[in-house]
C-alpha positions in Angstrom: -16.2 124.1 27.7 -13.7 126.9 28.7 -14.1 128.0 32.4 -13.7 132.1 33.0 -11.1 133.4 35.3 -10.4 136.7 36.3 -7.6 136.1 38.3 -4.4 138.2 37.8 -1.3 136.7 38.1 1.0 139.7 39.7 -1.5 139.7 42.8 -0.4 138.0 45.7 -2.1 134.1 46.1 -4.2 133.7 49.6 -2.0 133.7 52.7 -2.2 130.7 55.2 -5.2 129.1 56.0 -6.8 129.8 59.5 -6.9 126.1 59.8 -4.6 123.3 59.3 -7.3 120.4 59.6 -6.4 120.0 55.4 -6.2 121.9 52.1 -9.6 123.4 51.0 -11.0 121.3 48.0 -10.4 123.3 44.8 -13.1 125.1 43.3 -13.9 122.3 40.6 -13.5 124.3 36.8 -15.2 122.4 33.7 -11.8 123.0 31.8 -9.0 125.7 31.4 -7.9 127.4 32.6 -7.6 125.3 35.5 -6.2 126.1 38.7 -2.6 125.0 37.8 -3.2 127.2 34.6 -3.0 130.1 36.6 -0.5 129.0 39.2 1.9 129.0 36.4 1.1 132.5 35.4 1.3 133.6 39.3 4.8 131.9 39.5 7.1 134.6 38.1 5.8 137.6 40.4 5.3 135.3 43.0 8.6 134.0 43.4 9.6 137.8 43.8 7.7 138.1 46.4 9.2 134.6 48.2 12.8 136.0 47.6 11.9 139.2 49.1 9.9 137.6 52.3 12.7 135.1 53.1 15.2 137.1 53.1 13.6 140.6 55.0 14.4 140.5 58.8 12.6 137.9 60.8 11.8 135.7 57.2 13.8 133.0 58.5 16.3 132.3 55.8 19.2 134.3 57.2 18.8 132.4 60.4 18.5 129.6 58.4 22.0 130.3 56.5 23.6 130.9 59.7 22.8 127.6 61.2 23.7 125.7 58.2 27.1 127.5 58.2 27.8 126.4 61.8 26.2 122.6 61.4 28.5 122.1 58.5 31.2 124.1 59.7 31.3 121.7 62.8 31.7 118.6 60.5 28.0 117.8 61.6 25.6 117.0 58.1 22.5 118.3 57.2 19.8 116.3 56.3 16.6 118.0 54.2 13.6 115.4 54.1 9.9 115.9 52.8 6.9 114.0 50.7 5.9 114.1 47.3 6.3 117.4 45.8 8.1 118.4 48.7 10.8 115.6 48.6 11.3 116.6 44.9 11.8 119.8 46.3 13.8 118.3 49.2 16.4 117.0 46.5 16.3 120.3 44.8 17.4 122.3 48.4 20.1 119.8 48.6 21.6 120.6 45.3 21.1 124.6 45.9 22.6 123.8 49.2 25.7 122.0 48.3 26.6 124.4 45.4 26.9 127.2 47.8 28.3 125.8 50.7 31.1 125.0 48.2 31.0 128.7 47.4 31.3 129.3 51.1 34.6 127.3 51.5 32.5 124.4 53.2 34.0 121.8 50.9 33.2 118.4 51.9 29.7 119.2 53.4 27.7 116.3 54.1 24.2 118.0 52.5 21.8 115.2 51.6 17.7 113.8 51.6 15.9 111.6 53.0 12.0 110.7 52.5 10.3 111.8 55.8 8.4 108.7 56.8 12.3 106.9 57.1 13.5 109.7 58.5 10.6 109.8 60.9 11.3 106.1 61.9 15.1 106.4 62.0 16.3 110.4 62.8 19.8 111.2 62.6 22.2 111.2 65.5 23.7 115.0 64.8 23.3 117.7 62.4 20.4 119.5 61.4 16.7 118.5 59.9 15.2 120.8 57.8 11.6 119.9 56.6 10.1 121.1 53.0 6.1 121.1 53.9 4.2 123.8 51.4 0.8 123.9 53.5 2.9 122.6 57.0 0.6 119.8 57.6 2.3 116.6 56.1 1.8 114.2 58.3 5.4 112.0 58.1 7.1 115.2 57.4 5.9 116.3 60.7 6.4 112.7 62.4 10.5 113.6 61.0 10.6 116.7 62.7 9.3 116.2 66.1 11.4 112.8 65.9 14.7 114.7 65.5 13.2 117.2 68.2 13.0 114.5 70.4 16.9 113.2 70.1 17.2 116.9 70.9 18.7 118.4 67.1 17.9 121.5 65.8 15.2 121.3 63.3 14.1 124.0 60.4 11.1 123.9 58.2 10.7 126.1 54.5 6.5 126.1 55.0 4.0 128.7 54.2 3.9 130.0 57.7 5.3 129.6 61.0 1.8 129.4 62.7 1.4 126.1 60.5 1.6 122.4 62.2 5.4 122.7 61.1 6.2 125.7 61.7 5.3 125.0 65.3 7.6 122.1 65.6 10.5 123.8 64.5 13.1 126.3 66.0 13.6 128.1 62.3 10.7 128.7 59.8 11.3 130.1 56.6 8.2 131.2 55.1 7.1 131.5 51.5 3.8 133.0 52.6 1.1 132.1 50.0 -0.7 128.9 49.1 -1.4 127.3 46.2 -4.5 126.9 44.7 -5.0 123.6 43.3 -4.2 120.1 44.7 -1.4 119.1 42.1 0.8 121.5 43.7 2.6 123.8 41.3 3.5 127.0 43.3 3.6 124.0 46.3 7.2 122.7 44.2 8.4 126.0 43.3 8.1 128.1 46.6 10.6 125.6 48.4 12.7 125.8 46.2 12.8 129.6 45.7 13.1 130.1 49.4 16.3 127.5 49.2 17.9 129.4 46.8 17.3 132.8 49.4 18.7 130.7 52.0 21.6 129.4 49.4 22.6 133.0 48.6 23.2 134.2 51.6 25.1 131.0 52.8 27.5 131.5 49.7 27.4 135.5 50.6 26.3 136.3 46.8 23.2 138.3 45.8 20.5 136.7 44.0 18.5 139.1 41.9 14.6 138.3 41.7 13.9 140.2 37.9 16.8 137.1 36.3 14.6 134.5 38.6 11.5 136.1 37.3 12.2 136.7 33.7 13.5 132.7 33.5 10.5 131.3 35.1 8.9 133.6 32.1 10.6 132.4 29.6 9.8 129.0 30.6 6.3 129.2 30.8 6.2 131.0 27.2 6.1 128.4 24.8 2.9 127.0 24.7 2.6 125.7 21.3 5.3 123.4 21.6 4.2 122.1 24.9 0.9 121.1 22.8 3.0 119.8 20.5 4.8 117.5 23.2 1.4 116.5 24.9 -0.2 115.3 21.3 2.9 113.4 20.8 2.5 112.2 24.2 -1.3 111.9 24.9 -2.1 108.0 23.6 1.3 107.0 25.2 0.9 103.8 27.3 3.5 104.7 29.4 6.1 107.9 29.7 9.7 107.4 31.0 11.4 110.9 32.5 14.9 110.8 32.4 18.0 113.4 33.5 21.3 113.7 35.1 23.2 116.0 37.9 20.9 118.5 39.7 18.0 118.2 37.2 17.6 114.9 38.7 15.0 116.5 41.2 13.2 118.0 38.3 12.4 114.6 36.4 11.0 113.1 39.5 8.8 115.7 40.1 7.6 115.1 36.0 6.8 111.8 36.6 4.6 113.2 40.1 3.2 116.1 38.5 2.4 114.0 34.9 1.1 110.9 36.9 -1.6 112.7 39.4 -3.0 115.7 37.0 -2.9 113.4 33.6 -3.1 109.7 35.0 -0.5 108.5 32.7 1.8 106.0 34.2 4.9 107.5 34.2 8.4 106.9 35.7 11.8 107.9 36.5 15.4 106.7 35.3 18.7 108.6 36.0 19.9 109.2 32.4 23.2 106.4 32.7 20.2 104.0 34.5 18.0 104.6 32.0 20.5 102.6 29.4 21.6 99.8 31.4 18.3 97.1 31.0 15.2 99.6 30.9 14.7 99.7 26.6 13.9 96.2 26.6 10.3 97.4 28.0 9.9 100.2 25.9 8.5 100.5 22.0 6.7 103.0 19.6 3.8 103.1 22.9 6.6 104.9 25.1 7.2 108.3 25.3 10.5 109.4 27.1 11.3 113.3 28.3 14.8 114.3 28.6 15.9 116.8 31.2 19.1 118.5 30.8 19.5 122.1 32.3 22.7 121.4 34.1 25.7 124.0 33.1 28.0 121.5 35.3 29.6 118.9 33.8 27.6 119.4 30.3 30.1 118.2 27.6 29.7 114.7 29.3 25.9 114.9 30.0 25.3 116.2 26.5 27.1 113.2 25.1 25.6 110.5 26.9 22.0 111.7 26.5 22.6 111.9 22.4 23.8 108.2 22.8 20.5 107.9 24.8 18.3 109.5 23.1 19.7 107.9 19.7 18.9 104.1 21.3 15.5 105.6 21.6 15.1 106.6 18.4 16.1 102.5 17.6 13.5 101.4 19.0 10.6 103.9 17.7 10.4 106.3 21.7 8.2 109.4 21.3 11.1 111.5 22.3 11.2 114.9 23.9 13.6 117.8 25.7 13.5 120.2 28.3 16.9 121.7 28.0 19.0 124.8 28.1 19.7 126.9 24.1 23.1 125.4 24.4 22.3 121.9 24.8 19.7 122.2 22.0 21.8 123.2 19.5 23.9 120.0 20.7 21.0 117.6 19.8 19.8 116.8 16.7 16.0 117.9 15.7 15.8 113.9 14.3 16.4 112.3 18.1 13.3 114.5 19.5 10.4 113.8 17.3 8.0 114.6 20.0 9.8 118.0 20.4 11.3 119.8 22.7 11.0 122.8 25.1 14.3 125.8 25.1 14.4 127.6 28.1 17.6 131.0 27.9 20.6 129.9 29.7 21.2 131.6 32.9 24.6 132.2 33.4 23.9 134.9 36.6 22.3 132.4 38.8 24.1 129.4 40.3 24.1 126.4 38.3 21.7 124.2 40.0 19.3 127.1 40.8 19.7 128.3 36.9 18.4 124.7 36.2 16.1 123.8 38.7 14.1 127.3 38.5 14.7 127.0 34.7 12.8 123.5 34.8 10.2 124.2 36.5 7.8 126.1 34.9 8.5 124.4 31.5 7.8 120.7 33.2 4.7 122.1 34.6 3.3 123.9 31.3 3.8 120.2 29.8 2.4 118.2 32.6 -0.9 121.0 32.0 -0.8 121.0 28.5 -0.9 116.9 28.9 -3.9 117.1 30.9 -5.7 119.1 28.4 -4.7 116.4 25.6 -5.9 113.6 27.6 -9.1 115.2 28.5 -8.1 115.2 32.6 -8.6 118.2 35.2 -5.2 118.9 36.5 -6.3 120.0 39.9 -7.9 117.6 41.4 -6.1 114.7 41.4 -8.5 112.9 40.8 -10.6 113.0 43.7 -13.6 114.2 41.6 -13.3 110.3 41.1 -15.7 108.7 44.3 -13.2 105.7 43.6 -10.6 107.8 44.0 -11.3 110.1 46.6 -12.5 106.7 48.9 -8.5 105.8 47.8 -7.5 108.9 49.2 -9.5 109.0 52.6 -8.1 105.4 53.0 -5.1 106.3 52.7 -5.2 108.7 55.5 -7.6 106.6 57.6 
């Protein structure tokens, strides 16, 4: 069955929600397109509209850029924490972050992450906390922030709103302004990390153009057929491995999340070197494996190790596939990704990490949706259609 769905994708999604008690359910749809279907087709325009907001008077990411610059400038680090999607975007700020504080002349900057519920137990003792919360109620997220409040640091949040639970806490909120629709957050990963990049362009004084940002998230999101392709290869799978290298490391964690809650395959993460030093002896013709590899920097040496990768895989009979740049594809041989691959344009007028983390993202999501559709799963729900599941959930939060 096919649900119907009017929805235009150049609109603007709903704003913030009166409440913050939780996320509305999503509106349960029979089959796609689902929720996450048209999140991705909302992403382009919307992450206009993010850069735009952000970086107008009063959006928060020139204050933002300004306190960043002084924290680092001061020898002081900065520490960006967050939970689940938002760590994964977390990771990606850092590696927007420390690209252009380079730019800036801040070489040396200590930039880095932390998971929220460790950072809520043990805060820093100087520097900055900024929080990466899409709806601004995570609960450790939270816990992080008013800890570091507490040991009196300054504190920043990149949130939908600063009316939200977060944006409260905080003395800077950068605010992306619209919420996504479905519970395996798609515009809830890529907001963050649009906004970072705002913030990241004004650190490094460049201009970031939002048609390039758009038209790559486009291109991205354009090749359907071959993410079918991938998810048939994938679909019977007993277990997927995600593997990358440099700032696309961010990007295969959030594969793993996004393929684990909206298909329910057990999946999981390996840097790319990790990956070959005592993880094959698991694998076998039930594995599938998804390489990553957008990174510009450092790409002779990424592009060599992941042939010698992806060429042990083939040894050992992996359903392998590729998320990479046109570049690194004509690199890699067609015969070490039988599974396929997905080719997004190189980008060569946005900064290297953003290039590849706003290149990623919409291709990882069209797969981890196309995936969903092979395995017969709804991809926004997490499952909590599931009474087992959703008694899981409410136990969790008990």
């Amino acid at each position: 069955m096919t649900a119907e769905s009017s929805f235009d994708p150049t609109a603007p999604l709903a704003g913030p929600p009166d409440s913050w008690e939780g996320a509305p359910t999503p509106s349960l749809r029979p089959g796609p397109p689902y929720h996450m279907t048209d999140m991705l087709a909302a992403e382009p325009a919307l992450a206009r509209r993010i850069l735009e907001r952000v970086s107008a008077p009063g959006g928060g990411a020139a204050d933002l850029a300004e306190t960043i610059r002084a924290t680092l400038s001061a020898g002081d680090p900065v520490v960006v924490t967050g939970c689940g999607t938002s760590e994964h975007a977390a990771q990606a700020t850092v590696e927007i972050l420390r690209e252009a504080a380079a730019v800036a002349g801040l070489r040396g900057a200590l930039i880095s992450s932390e998971q929220a519920f460790e950072s809520s137990l043990a805060p820093p003792n100087r520097g900055l906390v900024i929080g990466v919360s899409h709806e601004g109620a995570t609960a450790a997220t939270n816990a992080a922030l008013a800890a570091t409040a507490s040991v009196g640091l300054p504190t920043a949040v990149l949130t939908v709103s600063r009316h939200s639970p977060a944006g409260r806490l905080v003395g800077i909120a950068v605010e992306t302004g619209e919420v996504d629709h479905g519970w395996s957050h798609t515009v809830g990963y890529l907001s963050p990390v649009v906004a970072a990049a705002g913030v990241a362009a004004i650190l490094s004084g460049r201009t970031l153009d939002g048609t390039v940002v758009a038209d790559l998230l486009t291109s991205g999101s354009r090749d359907t057929a071959g993410a079918e392709g991938i998810a048939a290869a994938l679909a019977d799978a007993a277990y997927l491995l995600v593997t990358a290298s440099g700032s696309d490391r961010p990007a295969g964690r959030e594969l793993v999340l996004k393929v684990e809650e909206a298909s329910w395959l057990p999946s999981a993460y390996r840097d790319l070197e990790t990956f070959l030093h005592g993880h094959l002896p698991a694998t076998g013709s039930t594995t599938g494996l998804v390489l990553i590899l957008m990174d510009r920097d450092g790409r002779a040496a990424r592009v060599k190790r992941a042939r010698q990768a992806l060429s042990a895989a083939a040894v050992v009979g992996l359903r392998a596939a590729t998320i990479v740049t046109e570049a690194v594809a004509a690199d890699l041989d067609p015969g070490l990704t039988p599974a396929g691959r997905l080719v997004v344009p190189e980008t060569p007028r946005l900064p290297a990490p953003v290039a590849a983390l706003l290149g990623s993202a919409t291709p990882l999501q069209l797969l981890t949706e196309r995936l969903a559709r092979a395995r017969g799963t709804n991809p926004d729900l997490i499952r909590r259609d599931d009474p087992t599941y959703l008694e899981a959930s409410e136990a969790a939060d008990a």
